[in-house]
C-alpha positions as CSV (number, residue, x, y, z in Angstrom):
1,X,0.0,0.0,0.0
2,X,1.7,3.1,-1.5
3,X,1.4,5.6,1.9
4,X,2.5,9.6,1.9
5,X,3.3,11.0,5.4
6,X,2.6,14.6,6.2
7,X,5.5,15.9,9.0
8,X,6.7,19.3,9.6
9,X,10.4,20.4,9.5
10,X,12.2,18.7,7.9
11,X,12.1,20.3,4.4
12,X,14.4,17.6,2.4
13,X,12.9,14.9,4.3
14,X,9.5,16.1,3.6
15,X,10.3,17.0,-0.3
16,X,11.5,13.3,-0.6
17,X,8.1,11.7,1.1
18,X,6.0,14.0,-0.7
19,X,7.0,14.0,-3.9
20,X,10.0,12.4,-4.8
21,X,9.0,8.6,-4.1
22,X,5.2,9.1,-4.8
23,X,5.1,8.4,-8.2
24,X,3.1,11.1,-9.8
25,X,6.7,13.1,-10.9
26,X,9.2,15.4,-9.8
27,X,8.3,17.9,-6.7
28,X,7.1,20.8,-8.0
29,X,9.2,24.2,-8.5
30,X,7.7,25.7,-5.0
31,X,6.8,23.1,-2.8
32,X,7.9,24.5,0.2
33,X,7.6,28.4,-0.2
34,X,7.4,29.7,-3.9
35,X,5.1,29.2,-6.4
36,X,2.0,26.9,-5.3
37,X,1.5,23.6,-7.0
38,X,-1.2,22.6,-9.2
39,X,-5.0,22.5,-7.2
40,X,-3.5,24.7,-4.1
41,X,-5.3,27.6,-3.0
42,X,-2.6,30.6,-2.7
43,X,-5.2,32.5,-0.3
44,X,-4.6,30.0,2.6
45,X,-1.5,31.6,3.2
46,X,-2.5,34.6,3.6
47,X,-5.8,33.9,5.8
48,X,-3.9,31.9,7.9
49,X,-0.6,33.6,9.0
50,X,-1.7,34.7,12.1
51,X,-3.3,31.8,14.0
52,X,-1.4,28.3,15.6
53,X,3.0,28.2,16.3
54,X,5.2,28.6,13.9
55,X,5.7,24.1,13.8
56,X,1.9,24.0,13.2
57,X,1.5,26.3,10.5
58,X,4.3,24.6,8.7
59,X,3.2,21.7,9.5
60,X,-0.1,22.6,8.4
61,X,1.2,24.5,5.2
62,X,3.0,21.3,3.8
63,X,-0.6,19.5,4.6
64,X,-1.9,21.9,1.8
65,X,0.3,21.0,-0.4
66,X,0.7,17.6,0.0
67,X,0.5,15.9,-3.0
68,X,-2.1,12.8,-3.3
69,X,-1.9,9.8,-5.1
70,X,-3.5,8.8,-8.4
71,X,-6.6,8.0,-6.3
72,X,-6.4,11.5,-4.3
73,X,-5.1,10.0,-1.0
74,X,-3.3,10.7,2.0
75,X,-1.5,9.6,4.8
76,X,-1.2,11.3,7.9
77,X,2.3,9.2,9.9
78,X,1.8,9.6,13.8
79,X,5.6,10.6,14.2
80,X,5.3,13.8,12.7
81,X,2.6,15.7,14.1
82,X,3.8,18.6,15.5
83,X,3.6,17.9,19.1
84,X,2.0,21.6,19.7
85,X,-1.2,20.3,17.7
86,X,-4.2,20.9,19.6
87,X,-8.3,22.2,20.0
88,X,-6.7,25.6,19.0
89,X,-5.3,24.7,15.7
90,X,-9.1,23.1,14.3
91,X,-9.6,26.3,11.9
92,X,-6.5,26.0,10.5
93,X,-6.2,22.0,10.4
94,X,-9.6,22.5,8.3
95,X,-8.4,25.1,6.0
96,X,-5.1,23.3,5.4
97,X,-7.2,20.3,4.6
98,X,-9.9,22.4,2.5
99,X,-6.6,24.0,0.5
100,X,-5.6,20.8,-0.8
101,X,-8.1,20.6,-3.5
102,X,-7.0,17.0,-4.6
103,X,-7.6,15.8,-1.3
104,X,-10.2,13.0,-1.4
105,X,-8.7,10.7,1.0
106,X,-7.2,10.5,4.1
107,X,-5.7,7.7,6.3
108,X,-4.3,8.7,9.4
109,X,-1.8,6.5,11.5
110,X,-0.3,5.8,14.6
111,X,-1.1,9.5,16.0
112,X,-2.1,10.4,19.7
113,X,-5.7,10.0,19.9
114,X,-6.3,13.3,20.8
115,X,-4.7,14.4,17.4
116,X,-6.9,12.0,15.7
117,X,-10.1,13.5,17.5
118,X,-8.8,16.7,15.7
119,X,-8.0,15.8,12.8
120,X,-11.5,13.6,12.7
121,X,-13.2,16.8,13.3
122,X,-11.6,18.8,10.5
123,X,-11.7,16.4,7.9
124,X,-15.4,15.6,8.7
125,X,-15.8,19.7,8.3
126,X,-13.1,20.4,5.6
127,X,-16.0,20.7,2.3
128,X,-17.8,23.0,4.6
129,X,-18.2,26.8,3.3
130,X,-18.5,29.6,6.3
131,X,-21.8,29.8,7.5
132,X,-24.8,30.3,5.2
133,X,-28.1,28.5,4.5
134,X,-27.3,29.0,0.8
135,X,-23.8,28.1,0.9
136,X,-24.1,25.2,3.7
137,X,-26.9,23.6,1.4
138,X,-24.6,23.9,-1.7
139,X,-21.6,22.0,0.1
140,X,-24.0,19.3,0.8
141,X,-24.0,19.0,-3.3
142,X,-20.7,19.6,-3.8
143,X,-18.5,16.9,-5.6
144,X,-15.3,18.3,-3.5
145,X,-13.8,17.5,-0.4
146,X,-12.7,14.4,1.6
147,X,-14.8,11.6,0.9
148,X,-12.9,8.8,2.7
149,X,-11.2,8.6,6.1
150,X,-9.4,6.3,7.5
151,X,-7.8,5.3,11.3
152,X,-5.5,2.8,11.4
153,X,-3.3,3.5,14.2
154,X,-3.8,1.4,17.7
155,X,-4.5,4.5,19.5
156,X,-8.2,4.6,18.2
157,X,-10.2,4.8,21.4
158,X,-13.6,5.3,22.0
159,X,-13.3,8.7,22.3
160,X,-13.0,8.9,18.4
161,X,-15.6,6.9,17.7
162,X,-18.1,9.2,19.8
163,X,-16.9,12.6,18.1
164,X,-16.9,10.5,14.6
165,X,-20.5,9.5,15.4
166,X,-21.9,13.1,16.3
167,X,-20.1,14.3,13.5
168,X,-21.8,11.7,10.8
169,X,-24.6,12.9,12.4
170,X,-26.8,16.1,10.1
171,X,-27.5,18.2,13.0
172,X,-24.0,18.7,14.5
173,X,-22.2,18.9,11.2
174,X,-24.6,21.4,9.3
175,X,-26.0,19.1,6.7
176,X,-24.7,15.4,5.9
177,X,-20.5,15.6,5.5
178,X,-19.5,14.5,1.9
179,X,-17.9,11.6,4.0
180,X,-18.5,8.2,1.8
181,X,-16.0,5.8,3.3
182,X,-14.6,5.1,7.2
183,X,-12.2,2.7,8.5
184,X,-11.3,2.1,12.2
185,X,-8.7,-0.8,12.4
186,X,-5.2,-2.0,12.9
187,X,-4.0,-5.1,12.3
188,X,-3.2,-6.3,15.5
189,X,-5.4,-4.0,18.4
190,X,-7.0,-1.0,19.1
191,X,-8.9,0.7,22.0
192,X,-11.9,0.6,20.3
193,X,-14.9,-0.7,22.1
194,X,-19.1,-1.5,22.5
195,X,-18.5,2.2,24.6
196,X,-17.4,4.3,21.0
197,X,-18.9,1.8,18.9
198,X,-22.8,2.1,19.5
199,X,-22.8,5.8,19.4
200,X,-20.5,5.8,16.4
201,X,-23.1,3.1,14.3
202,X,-26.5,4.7,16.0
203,X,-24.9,7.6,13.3
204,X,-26.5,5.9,10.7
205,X,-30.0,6.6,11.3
206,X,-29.6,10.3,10.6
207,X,-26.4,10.1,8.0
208,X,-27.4,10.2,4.4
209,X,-23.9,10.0,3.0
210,X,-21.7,6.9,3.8
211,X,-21.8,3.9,1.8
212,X,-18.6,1.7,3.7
213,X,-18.0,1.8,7.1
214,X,-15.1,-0.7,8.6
215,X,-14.8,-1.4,11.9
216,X,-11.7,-3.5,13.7
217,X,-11.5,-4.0,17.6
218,X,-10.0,-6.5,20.1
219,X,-12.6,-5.0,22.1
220,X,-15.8,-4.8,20.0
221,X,-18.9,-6.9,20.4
222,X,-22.6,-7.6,20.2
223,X,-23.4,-4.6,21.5
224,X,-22.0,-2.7,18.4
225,X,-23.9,-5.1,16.1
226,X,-27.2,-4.7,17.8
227,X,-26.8,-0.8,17.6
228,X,-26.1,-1.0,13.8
229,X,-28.6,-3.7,13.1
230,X,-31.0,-1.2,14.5
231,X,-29.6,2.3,12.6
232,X,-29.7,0.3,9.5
233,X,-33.3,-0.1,9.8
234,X,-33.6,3.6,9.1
235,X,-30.9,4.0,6.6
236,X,-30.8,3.1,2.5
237,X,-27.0,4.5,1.9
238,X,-24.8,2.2,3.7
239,X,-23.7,-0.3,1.0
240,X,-20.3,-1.9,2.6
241,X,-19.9,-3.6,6.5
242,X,-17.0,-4.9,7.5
243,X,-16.9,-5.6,11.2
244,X,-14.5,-7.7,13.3
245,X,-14.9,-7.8,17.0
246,X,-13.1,-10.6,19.6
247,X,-16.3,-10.0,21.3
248,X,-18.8,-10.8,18.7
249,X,-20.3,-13.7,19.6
250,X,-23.2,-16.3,18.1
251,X,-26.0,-13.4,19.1
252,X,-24.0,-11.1,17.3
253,X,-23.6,-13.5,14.0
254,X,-27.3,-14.0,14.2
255,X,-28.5,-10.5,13.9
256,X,-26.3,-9.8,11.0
257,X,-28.0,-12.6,9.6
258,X,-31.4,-11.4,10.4
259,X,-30.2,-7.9,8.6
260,X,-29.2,-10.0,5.3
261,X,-32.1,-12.4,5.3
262,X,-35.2,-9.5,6.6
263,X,-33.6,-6.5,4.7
264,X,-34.2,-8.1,1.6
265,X,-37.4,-6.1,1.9
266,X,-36.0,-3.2,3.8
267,X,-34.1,-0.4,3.3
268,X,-30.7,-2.1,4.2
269,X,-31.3,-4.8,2.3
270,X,-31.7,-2.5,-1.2
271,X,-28.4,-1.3,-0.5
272,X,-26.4,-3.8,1.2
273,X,-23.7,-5.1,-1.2
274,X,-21.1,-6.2,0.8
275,X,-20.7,-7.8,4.1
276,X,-17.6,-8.8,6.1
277,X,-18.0,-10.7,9.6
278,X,-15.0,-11.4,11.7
279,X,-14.2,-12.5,15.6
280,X,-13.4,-15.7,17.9
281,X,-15.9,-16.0,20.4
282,X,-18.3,-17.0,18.0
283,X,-18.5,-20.8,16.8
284,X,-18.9,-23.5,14.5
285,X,-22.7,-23.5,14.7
286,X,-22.6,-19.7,14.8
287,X,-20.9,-19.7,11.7
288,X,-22.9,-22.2,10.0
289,X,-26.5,-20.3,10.5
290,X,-24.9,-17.3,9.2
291,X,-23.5,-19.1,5.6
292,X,-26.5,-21.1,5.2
293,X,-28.5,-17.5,6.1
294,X,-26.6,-15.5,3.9
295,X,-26.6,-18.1,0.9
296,X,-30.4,-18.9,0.9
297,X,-31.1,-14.7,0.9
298,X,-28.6,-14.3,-2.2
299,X,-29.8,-16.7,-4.1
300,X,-33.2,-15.8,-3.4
301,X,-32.4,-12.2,-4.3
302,X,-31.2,-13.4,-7.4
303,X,-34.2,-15.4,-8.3
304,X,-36.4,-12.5,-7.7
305,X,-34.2,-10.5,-9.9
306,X,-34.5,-13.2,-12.9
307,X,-38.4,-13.3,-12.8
308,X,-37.9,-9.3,-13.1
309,X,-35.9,-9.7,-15.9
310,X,-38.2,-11.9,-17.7
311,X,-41.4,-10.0,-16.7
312,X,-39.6,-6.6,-18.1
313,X,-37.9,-8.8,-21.5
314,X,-41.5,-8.9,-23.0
315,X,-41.9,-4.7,-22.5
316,X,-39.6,-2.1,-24.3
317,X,-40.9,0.5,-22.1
318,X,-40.0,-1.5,-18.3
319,X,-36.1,-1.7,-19.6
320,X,-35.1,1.8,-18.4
321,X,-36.8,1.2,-15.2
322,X,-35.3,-2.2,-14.8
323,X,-31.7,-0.5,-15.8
324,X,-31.6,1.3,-12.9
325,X,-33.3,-1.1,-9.9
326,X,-31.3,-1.9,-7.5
327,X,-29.9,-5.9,-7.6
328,X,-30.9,-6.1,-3.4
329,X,-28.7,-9.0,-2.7
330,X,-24.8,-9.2,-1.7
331,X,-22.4,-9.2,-3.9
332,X,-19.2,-9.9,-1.3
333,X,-19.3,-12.1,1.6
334,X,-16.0,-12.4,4.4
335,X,-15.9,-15.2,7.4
336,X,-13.0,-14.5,9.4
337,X,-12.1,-16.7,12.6
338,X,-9.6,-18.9,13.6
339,X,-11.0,-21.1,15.5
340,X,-13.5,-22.3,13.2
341,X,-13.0,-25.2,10.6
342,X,-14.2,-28.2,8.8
343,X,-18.0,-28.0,10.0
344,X,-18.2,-24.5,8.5
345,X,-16.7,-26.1,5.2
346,X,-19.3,-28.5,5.1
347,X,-22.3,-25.8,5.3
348,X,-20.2,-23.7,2.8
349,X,-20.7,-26.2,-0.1
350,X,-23.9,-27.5,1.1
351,X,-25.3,-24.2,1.4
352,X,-24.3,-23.5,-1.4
353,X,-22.7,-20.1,-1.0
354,X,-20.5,-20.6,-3.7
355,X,-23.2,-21.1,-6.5
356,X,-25.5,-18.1,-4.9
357,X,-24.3,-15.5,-6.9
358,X,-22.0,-13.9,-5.0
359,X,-18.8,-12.5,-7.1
360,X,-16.6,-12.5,-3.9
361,X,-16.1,-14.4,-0.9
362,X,-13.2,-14.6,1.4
363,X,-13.2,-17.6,4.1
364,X,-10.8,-17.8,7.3
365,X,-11.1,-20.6,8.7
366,X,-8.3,-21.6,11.0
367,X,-9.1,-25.2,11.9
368,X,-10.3,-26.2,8.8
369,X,-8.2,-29.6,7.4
370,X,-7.1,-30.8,4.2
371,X,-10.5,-32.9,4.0
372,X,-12.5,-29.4,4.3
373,X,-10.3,-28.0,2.0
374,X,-11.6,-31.0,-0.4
375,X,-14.9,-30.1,0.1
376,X,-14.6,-26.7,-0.2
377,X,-12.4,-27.6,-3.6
378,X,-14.9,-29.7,-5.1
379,X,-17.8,-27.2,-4.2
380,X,-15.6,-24.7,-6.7
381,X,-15.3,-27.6,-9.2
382,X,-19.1,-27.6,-9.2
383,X,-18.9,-23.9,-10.9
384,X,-18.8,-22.8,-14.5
385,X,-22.3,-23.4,-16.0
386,X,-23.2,-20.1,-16.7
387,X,-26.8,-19.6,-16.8
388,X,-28.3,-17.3,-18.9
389,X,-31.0,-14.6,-17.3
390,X,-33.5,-13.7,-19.8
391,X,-33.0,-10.0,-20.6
392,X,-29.8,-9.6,-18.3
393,X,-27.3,-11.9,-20.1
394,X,-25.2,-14.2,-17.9
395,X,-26.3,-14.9,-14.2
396,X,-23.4,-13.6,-11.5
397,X,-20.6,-15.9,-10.7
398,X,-17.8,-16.4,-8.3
399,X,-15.0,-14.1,-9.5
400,X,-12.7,-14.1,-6.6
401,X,-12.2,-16.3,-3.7
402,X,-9.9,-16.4,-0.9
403,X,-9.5,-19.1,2.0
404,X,-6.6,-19.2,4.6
405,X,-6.3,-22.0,7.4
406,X,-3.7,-22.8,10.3
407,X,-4.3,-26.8,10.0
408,X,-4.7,-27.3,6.4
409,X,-1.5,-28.2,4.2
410,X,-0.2,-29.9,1.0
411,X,-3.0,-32.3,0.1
412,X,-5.3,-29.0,0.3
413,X,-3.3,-27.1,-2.0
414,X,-3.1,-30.2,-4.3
415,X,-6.6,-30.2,-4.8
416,X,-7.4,-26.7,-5.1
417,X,-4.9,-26.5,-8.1
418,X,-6.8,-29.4,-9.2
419,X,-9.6,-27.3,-9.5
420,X,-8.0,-24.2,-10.4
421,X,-6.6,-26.1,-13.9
422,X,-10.3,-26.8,-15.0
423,X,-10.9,-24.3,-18.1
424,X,-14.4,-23.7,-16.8
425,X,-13.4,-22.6,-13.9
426,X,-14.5,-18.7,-13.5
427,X,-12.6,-17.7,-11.0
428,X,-10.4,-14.7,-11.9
429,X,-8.2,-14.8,-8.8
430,X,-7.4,-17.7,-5.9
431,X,-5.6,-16.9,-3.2
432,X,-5.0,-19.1,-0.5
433,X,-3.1,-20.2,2.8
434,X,-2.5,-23.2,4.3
435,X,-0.4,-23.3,7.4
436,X,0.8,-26.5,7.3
437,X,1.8,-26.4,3.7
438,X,5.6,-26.7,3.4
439,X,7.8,-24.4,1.2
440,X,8.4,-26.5,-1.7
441,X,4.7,-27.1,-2.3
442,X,3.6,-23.5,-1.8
443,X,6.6,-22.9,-4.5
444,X,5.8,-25.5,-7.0
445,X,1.8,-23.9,-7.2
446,X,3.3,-20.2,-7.7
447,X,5.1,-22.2,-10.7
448,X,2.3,-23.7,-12.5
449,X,0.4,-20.2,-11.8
450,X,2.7,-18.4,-13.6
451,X,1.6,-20.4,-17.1
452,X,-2.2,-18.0,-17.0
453,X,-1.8,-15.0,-17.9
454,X,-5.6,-14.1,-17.5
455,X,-6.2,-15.8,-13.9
456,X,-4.0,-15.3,-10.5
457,X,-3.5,-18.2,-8.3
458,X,-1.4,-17.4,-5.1
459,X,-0.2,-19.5,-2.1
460,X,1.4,-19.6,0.7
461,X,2.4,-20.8,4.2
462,X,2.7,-18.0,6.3
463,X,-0.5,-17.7,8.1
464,X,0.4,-14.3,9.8
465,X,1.6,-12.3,6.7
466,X,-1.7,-13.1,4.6
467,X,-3.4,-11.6,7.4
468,X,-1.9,-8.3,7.3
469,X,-1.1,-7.9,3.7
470,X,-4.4,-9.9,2.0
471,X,-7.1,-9.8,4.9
472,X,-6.3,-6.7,6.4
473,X,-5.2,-5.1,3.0
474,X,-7.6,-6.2,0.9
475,X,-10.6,-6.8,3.0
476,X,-9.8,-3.8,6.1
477,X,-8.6,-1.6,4.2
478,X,-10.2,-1.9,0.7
479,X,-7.0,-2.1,-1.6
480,X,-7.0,-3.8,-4.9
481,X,-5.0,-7.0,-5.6
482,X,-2.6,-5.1,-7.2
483,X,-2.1,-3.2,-3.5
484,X,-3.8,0.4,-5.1
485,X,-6.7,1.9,-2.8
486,X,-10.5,1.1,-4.4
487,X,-11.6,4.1,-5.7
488,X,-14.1,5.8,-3.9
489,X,-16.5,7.3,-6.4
490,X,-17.4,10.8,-5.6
């Protein structure tokens, strides 16, 4: 994940992070004091000179002209917040942020919770114009601004979460932020609990505006689950979940898979697209109800959709209706716990899940053998009839699919390139990681990948890594294979 720090300082230091190893070409003429780069606003200067220290203003000056990636982020690096930053310097952490017109979004790091209250604050309120009916009800509108934020540093407390949640909330942010995306996580803890949590999700019955909310904590539990389950009841934005709690439990499972299987008539439901469950206090049996939940309500989304399609194939004048109604079933489906294994395997394939019409589903399964591995390989086997919806062309089918387990080893990777050399096969990408795999095996599969050009089959051994750099990545953090941020569209 390509990451650009903002510090303060260190002029060479922060000409090199900026610009010179950020890929979008060579740091501009004046980044530090002459002419302003390309989307800067040279007022800031000027409006700002008399508020916050000398360290924050510089600081806060190379914010504004930070330059973003292709995608227009940012990343704020704990270690160089100007240790000066504090309540005071809110106006002019907002107009730094509101300067840097390329600014779309911003991931902040391992900085002192208080400077990520701030900084949460500001960015939440950086499209904002002064005050105005007129103008506040144009930002709502606007196109500009930050439209995805993200924590990832360990010191994200419940504190944060209770200033993001007011914030999300119309009333205390003067009309619904542009905010489309937030991520709370870290790969290994944060401070986050039920206490931030419910106040942070109950958000979502007032917020118009996000569609992708991620949520990682050691600390996080049912409680968080029932308050979302609840806010989601009232909203019909929210199209992206990704929630992983130690706490969460088989209560917690169950819910979510009362908000999949009731909100197929509900607002949640219309919207819902993608959905990400993660813990390990919930079991076997917990995770079972949930797949066989979750596969039933997708596929019979997607039956509902092909009787639409056929209904509107016999009338010219129902296709631009039909064009733009929503598909109300998910798309993307993550299990993540390590204590959970071959039994869950079983109600994968009988369920199943794979055949639903989901295009992406990601299974961690830490206990699961080599023979649920086999059963989850010859459930993928079983794709590649494409069945054709009349009036919508091909039905939906499993594009990507990711599995990683602590028990299974070499016979499991044996079969699943078994499966993966079948021509029907249409997967686009396999990743996978078995634990007890040994070196040489994990080698020889990379080998024989190597031969499709088209397709991209990965494996490996070391459990930990694929956690940080595929689940957490990928799945946490929304990057692409390829390690580039998703595009957050605007």
């Amino acid at each position: 994940v390509v990451a650009y720090s903002v510090g303060g300082g260190h002029t060479a230091a922060m000409q090199s992070l900026f610009f010179g190893a950020c890929g979008r070409g060579n740091v501009p003429e004046d980044a530090m004091g002459q002419a302003p780069c390309v989307g800067y606003s040279a007022s800031w200067d000027q409006n700002q000179s008399e508020s916050g220290s000398s360290e924050v203003k510089a600081w806060a000056r190379e914010l504004a002209h930070a330059k973003c990636n292709q995608h227009g982020g940012l990343t704020i690096s704990g270690a160089s917040v100007p240790q000066e930053l504090g309540a005071p310097s809110l106006e002019l952490l907002r107009a730094a942020l509101l300067a840097n017109k390329p600014l779309r979004s911003l991931t902040v790091g391992d900085v002192r919770s208080g400077c990520a209250r701030l900084i949460a604050e500001a960015a939440l309120q950086a499209p904002l114009p002064p005050q105005g009916a007129l103008a506040l009800q144009q930002a709502k509108d606007d196109p500009n601004g930050i439209s995805e934020v993200k924590f990832i540093g360990p010191s994200s407390d419940d504190n944060l979460a209770r200033l993001l949640g007011m914030l999300l909330r119309p009333v205390w942010s003067h009309g619904a932020p542009a905010l489309k995306s937030l991520t709370i996580a870290h790969p290994r803890r944060n401070f986050l609990t039920d206490q931030g949590g419910v106040p942070l999700v109950q958000a979502l019955e007032e917020n118009t505006r996000l569609q992708h909310l991620v949520l990682f904590g050691t600390q996080l539990g049912d409680g968080t689950v029932w308050a979302l389950c609840n806010a989601l009841e009232h909203n019909s934005t929210l199209e992206s979940i990704a929630f992983y709690g130690k706490r969460l439990t088989g209560r917690g499972t169950t819910l979510l898979g009362r908000l999949v299987k009731g909100g197929q008539s509900g607002k949640a439901g219309r919207r819902l697209r993608e959905l990400v469950v993660g813990g390990t206090e919930f079991r076997d049996e917990d995770a079972c109800e949930l797949v066989r939940t979750v596969a039933s309500s997708v596929a019979a989304a997607q039956k509902a959709a092909s009787s639409t399609a056929s209904s509107a194939s016999s009338s010219s004048a129902a296709a631009p209706a039909l064009a733009t109604m929503p598909g109300g079933a998910l798309t993307t489906f993550g299990l993540l716990n390590a204590v959970i294994g071959d039994e869950v395997c079983r109600a994968v394939a009988a369920s199943g899940l794979l055949s639903c019409g989901l295009t992406e589903v990601s299974l961690v399964l830490g206990r699961a053998t080599d023979d649920g591995t086999t059963i989850l390989a010859n459930a993928l086997g079983a794709l590649g009839s494409t069945e054709e919806f009349a009036g919508t062309g091909k039905k939906k089918s499993l594009s990507h699919f990711r599995m990683a387990s602590v028990a299974a080893g070499d016979s499991g990777l044996d079969v699943m390139e078994n499966v993966w050399a079948k021509p029907s096969l249409p997967l686009e990408s396999l990743q996978v990681c078995f634990g007890s795999a040994t070196d040489g095996a994990c080698a020889r599969q990379e080998c024989r990948s190597s031969s499709w050009s088209d397709k991209r089959f990965s494996a490996t051994n070391n459990f930990g890594s694929f956690m940080d750099e595929v689940v957490f990545k990928q799945i946490m953090l929304r990057t692409t294979h390829d390690g580039q941020p998703v595009p957050v569209t605007i």
